[in-house]
Biotite code that builds the C-alpha atoms (Angstrom):
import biotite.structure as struc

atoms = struc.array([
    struc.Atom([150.301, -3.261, -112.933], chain_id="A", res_id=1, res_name="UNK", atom_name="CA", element="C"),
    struc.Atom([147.779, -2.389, -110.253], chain_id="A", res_id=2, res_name="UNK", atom_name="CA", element="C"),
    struc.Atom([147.890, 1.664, -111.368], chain_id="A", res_id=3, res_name="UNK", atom_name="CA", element="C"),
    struc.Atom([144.331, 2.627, -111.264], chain_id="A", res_id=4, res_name="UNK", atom_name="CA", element="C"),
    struc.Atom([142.937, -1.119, -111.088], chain_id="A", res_id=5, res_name="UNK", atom_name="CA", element="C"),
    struc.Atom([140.499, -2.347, -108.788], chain_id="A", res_id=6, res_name="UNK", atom_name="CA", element="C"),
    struc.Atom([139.028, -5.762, -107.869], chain_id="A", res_id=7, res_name="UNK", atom_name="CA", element="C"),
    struc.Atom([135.928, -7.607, -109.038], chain_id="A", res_id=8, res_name="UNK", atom_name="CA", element="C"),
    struc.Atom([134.343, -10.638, -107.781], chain_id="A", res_id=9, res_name="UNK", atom_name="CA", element="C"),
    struc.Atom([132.967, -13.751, -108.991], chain_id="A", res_id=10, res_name="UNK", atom_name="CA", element="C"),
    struc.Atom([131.368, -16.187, -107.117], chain_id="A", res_id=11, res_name="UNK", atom_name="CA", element="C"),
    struc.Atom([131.996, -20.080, -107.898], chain_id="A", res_id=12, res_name="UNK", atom_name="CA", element="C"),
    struc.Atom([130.079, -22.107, -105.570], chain_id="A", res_id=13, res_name="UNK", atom_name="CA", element="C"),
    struc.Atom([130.082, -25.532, -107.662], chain_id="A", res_id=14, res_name="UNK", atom_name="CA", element="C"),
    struc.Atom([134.293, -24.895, -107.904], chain_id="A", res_id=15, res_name="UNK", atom_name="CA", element="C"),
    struc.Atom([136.020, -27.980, -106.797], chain_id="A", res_id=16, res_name="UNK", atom_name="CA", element="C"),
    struc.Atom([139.216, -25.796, -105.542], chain_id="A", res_id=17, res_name="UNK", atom_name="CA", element="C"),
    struc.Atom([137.305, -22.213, -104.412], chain_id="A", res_id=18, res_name="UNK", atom_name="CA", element="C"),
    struc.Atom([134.066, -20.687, -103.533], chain_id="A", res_id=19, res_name="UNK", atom_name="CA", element="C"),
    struc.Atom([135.283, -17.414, -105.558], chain_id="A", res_id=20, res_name="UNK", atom_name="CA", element="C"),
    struc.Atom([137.818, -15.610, -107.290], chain_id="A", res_id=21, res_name="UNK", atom_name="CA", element="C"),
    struc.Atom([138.832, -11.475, -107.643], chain_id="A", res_id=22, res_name="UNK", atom_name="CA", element="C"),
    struc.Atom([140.279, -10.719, -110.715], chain_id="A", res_id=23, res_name="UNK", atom_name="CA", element="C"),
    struc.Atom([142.291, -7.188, -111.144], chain_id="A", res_id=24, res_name="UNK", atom_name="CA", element="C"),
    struc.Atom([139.832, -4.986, -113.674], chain_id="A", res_id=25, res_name="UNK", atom_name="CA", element="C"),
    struc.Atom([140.099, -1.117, -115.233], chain_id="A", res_id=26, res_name="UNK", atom_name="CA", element="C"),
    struc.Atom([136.811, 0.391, -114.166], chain_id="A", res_id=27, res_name="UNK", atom_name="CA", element="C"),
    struc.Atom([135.567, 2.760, -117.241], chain_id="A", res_id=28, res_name="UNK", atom_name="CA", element="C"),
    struc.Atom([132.927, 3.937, -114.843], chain_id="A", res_id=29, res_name="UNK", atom_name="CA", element="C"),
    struc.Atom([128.787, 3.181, -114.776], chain_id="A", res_id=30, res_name="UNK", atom_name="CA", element="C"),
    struc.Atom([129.323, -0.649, -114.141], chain_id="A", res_id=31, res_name="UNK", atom_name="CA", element="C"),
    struc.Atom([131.893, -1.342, -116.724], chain_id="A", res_id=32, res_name="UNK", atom_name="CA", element="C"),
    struc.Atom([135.000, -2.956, -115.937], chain_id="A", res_id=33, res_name="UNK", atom_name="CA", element="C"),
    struc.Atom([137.825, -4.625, -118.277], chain_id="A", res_id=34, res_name="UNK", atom_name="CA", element="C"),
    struc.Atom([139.570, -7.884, -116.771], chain_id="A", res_id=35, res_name="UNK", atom_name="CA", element="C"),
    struc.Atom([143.331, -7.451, -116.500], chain_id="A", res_id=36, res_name="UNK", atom_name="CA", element="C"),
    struc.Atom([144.542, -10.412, -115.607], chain_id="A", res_id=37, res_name="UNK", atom_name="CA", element="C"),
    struc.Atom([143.759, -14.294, -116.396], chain_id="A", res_id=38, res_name="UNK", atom_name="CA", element="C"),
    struc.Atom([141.316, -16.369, -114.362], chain_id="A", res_id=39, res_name="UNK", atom_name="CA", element="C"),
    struc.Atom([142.403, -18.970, -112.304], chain_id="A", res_id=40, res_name="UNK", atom_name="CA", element="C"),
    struc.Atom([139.290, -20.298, -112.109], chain_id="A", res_id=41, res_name="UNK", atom_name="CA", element="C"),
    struc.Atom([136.053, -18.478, -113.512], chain_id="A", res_id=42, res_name="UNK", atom_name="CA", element="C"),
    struc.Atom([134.966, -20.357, -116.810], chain_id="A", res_id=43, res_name="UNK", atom_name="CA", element="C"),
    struc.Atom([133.594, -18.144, -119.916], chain_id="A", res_id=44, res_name="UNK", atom_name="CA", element="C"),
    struc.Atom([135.360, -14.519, -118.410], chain_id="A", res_id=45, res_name="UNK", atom_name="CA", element="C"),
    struc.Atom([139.506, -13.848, -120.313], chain_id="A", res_id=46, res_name="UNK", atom_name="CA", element="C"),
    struc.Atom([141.524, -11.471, -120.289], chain_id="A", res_id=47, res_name="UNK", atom_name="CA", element="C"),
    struc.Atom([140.515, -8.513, -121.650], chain_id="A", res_id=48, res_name="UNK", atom_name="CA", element="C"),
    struc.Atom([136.807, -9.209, -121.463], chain_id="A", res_id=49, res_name="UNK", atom_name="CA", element="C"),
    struc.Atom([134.670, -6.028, -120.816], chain_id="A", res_id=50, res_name="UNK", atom_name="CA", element="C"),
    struc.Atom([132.049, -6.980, -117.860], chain_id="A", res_id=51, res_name="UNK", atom_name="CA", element="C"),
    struc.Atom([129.547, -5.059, -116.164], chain_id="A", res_id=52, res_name="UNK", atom_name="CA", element="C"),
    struc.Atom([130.014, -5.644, -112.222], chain_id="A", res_id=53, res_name="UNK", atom_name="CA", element="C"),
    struc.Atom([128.405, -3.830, -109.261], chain_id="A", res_id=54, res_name="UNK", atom_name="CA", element="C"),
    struc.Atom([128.347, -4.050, -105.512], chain_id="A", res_id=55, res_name="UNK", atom_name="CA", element="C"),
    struc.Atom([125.876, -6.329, -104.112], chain_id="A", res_id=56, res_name="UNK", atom_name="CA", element="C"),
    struc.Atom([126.064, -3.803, -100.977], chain_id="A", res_id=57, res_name="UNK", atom_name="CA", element="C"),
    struc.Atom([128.452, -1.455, -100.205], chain_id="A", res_id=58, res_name="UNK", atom_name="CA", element="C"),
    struc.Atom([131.423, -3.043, -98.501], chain_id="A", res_id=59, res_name="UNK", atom_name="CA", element="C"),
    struc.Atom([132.002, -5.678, -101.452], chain_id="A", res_id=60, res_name="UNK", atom_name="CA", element="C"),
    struc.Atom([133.898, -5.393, -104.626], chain_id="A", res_id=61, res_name="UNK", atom_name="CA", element="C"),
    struc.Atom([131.340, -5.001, -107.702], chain_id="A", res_id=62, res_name="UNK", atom_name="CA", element="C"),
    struc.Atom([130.492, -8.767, -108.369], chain_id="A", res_id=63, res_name="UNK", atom_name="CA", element="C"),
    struc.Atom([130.820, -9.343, -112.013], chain_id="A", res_id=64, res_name="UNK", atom_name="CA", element="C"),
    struc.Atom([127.094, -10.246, -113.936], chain_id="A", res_id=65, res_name="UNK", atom_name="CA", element="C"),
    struc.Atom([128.060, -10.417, -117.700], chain_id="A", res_id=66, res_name="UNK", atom_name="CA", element="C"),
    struc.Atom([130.249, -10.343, -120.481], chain_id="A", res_id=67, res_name="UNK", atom_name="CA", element="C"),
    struc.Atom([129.682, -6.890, -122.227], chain_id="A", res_id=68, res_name="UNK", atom_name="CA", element="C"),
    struc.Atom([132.697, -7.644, -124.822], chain_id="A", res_id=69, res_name="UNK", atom_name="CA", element="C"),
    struc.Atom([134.917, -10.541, -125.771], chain_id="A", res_id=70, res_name="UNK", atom_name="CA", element="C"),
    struc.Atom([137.922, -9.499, -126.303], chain_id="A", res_id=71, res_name="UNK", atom_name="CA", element="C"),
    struc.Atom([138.745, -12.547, -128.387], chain_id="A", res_id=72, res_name="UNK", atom_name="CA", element="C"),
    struc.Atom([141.326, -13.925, -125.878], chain_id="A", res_id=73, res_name="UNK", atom_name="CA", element="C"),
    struc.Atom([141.033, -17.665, -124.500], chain_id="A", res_id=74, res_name="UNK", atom_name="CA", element="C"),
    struc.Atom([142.640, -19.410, -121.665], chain_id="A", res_id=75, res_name="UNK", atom_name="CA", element="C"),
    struc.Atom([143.357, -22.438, -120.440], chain_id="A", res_id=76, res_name="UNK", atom_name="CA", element="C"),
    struc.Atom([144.890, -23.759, -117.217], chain_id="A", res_id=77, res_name="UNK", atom_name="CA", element="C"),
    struc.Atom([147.658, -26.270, -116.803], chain_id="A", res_id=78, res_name="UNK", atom_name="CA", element="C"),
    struc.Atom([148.778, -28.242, -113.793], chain_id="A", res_id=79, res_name="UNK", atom_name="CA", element="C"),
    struc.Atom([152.111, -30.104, -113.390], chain_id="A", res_id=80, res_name="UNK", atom_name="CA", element="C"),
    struc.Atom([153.011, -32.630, -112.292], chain_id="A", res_id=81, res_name="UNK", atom_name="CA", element="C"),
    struc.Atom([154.771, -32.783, -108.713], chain_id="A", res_id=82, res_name="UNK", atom_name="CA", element="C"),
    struc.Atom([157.604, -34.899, -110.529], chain_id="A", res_id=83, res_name="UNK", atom_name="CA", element="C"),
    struc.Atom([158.340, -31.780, -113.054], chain_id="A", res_id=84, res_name="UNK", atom_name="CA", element="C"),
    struc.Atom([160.648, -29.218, -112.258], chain_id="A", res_id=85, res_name="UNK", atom_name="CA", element="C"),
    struc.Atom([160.351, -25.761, -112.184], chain_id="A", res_id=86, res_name="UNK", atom_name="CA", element="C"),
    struc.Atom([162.782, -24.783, -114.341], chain_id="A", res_id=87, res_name="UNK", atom_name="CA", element="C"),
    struc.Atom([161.262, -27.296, -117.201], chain_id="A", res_id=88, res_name="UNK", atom_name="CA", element="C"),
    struc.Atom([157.563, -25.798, -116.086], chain_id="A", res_id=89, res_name="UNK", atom_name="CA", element="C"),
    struc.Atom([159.123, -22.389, -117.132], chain_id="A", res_id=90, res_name="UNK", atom_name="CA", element="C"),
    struc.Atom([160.829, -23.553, -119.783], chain_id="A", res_id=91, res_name="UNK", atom_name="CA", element="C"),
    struc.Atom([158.030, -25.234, -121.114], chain_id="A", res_id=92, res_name="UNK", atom_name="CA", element="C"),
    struc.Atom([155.903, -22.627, -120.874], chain_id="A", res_id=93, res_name="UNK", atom_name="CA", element="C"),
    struc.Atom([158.115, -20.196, -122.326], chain_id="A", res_id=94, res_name="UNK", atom_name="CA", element="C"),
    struc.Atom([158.099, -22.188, -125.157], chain_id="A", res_id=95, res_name="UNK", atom_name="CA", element="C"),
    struc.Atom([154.430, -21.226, -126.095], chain_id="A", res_id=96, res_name="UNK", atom_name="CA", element="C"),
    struc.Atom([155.135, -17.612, -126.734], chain_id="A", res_id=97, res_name="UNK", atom_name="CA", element="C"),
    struc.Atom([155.771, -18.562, -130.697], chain_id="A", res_id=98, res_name="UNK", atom_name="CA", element="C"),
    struc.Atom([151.733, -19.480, -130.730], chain_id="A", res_id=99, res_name="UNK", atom_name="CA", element="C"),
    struc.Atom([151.321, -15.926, -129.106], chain_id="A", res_id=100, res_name="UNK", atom_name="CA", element="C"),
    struc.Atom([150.498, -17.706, -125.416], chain_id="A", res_id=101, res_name="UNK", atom_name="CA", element="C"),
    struc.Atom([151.885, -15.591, -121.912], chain_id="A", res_id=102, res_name="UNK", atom_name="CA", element="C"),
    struc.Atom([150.916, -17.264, -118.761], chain_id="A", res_id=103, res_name="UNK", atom_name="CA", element="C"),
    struc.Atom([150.199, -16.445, -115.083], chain_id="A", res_id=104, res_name="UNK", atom_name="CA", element="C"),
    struc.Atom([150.966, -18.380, -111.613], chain_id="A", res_id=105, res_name="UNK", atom_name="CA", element="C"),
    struc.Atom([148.889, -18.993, -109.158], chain_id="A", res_id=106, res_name="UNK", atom_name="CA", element="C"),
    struc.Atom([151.696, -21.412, -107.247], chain_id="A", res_id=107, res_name="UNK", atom_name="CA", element="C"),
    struc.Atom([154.502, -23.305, -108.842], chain_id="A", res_id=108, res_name="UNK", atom_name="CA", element="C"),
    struc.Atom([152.564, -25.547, -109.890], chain_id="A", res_id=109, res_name="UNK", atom_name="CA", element="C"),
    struc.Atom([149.302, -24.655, -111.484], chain_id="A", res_id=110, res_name="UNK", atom_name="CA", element="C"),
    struc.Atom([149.157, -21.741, -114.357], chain_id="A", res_id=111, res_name="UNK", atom_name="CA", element="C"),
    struc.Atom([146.825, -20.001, -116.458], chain_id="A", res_id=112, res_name="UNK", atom_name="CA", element="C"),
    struc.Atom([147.698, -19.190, -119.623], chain_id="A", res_id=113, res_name="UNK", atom_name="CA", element="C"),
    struc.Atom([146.491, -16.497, -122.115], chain_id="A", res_id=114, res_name="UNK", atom_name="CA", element="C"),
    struc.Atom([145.912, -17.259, -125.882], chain_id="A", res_id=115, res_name="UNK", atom_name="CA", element="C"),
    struc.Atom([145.984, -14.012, -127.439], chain_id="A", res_id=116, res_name="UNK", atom_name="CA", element="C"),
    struc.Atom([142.974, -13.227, -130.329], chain_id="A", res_id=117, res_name="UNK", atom_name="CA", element="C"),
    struc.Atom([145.951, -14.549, -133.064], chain_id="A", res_id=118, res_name="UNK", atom_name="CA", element="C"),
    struc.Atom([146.375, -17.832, -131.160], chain_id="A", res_id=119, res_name="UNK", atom_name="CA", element="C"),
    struc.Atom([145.304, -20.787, -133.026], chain_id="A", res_id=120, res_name="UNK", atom_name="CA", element="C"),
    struc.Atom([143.842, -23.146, -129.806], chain_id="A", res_id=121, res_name="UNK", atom_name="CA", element="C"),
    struc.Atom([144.359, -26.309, -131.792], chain_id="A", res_id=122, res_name="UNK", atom_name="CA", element="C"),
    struc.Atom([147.885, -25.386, -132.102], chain_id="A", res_id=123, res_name="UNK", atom_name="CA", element="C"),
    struc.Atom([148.272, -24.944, -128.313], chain_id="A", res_id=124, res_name="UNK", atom_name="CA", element="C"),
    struc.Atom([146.066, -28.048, -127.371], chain_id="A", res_id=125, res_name="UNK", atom_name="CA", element="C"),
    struc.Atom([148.360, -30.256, -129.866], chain_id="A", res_id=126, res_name="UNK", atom_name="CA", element="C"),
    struc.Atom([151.438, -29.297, -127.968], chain_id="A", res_id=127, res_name="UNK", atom_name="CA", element="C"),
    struc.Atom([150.314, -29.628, -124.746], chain_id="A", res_id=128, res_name="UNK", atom_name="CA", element="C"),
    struc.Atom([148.129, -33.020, -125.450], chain_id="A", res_id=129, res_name="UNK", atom_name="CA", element="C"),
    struc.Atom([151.953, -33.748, -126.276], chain_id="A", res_id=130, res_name="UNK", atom_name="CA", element="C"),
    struc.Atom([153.309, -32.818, -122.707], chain_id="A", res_id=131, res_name="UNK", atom_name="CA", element="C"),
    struc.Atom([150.233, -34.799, -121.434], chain_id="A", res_id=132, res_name="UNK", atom_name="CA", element="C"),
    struc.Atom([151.167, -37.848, -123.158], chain_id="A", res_id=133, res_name="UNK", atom_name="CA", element="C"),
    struc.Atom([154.563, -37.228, -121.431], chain_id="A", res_id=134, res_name="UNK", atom_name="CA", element="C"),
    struc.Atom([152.906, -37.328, -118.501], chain_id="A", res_id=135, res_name="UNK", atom_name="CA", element="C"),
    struc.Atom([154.292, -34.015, -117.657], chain_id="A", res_id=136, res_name="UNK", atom_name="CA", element="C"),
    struc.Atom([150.871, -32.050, -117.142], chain_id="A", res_id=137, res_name="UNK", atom_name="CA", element="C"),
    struc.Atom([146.756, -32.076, -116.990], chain_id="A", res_id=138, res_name="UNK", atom_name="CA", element="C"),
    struc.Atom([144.966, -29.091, -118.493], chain_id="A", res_id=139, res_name="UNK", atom_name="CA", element="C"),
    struc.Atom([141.760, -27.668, -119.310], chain_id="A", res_id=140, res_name="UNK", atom_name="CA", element="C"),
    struc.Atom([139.990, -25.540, -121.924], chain_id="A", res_id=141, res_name="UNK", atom_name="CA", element="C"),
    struc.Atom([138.124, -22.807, -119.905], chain_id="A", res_id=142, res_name="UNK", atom_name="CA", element="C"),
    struc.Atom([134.630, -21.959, -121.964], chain_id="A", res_id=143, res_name="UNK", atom_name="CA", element="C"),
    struc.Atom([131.835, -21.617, -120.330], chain_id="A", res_id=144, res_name="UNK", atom_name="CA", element="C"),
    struc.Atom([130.239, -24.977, -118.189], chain_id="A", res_id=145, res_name="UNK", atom_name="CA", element="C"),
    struc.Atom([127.001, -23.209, -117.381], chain_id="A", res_id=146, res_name="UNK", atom_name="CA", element="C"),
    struc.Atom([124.763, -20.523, -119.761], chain_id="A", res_id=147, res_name="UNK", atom_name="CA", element="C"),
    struc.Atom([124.879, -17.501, -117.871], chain_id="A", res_id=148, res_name="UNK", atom_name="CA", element="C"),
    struc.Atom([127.598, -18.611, -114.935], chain_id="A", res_id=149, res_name="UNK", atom_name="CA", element="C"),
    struc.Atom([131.243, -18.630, -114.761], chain_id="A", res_id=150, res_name="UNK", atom_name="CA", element="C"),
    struc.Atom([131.413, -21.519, -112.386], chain_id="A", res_id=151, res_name="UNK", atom_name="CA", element="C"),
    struc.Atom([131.703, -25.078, -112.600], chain_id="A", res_id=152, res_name="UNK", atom_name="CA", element="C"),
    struc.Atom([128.726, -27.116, -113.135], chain_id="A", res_id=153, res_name="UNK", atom_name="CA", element="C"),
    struc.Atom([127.412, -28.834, -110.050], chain_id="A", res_id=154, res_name="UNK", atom_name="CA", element="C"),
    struc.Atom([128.464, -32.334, -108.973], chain_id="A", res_id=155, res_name="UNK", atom_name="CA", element="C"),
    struc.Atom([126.299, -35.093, -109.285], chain_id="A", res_id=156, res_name="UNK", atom_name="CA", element="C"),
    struc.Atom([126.193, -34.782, -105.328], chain_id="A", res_id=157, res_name="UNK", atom_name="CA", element="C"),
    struc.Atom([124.882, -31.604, -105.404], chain_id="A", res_id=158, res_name="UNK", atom_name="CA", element="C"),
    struc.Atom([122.415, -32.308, -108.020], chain_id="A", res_id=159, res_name="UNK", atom_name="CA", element="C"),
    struc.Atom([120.809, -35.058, -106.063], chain_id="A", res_id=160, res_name="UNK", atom_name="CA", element="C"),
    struc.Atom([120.056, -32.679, -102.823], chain_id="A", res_id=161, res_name="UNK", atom_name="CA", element="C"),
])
């Protein structure tokens, strides 16, 4: 997968697990880079997108500034719970393929899963409000949280100082 891929940054310093992510993207040359895998944690950037990213200076990946195309992909993230096995995590997420959804780990736990341009979202969120009834997982929608950032909004904390 990694055949003529590099890594971008982002970074998220209002993210309540991570300061930053690097996501694997096909550079197309003069700033212009195409995500190639799903965020685990940037909000408003799928798979797919086209971005423009540079280097801040010269010994850091290009930091990614903007979405230049959508590519009409979505994702949201799902975390088990402890008590759920992983073969019923995999099996469960398996399951979505039918609604055109693939997913990636970040640990056995926690996933991020990629609703292709044909996916219908409500279709998605109705089966996995389901599973969270069941008490079998949390999730989150990943649009944007701030205009013109891919990070989480800032905690009332850090809004007060």
């Amino acid at each position: 997968m990694t055949d003529n891929l590099t890594k971008v940054h982002i970074d998220l310093p209002n993210h309540w697990a991570t300061g930053g992510e690097s996501l694997w993207a096909r550079d197309f040359g003069g700033g212009r880079f195409r995500i190639e895998n799903v965020p685990f944690y940037a909000y408003g950037l799928n798979f797919y997108d086209v971005v423009e990213a540079r280097a801040l200076r010269p010994e850091l990946k290009p930091s990614v500034m903007r979405v230049l195309e959508r590519s009409g992909h979505q994702t949201i993230r799902v975390m088990f719970d402890e008590a759920t096995v992983e073969e019923e995590r995999i099996d469960r997420l398996n399951s979505l393929a039918d609604l055109h959804v693939s997913y990636e780990s970040c640990n056995p736990r926690y996933f991020a899963l990629d609703l292709e341009p044909e996916a219908s979202m409500n279709a998605v969120r109705d089966r996995l409000d389901a599973w969270q009834a069941e008490e079998v997982l949390e999730y989150e929608t990943c649009e944007a949280r701030q205009p013109g950032s891919f990070d989480a909004q800032p905690s009332d904390a850090d809004a007060a100082t």
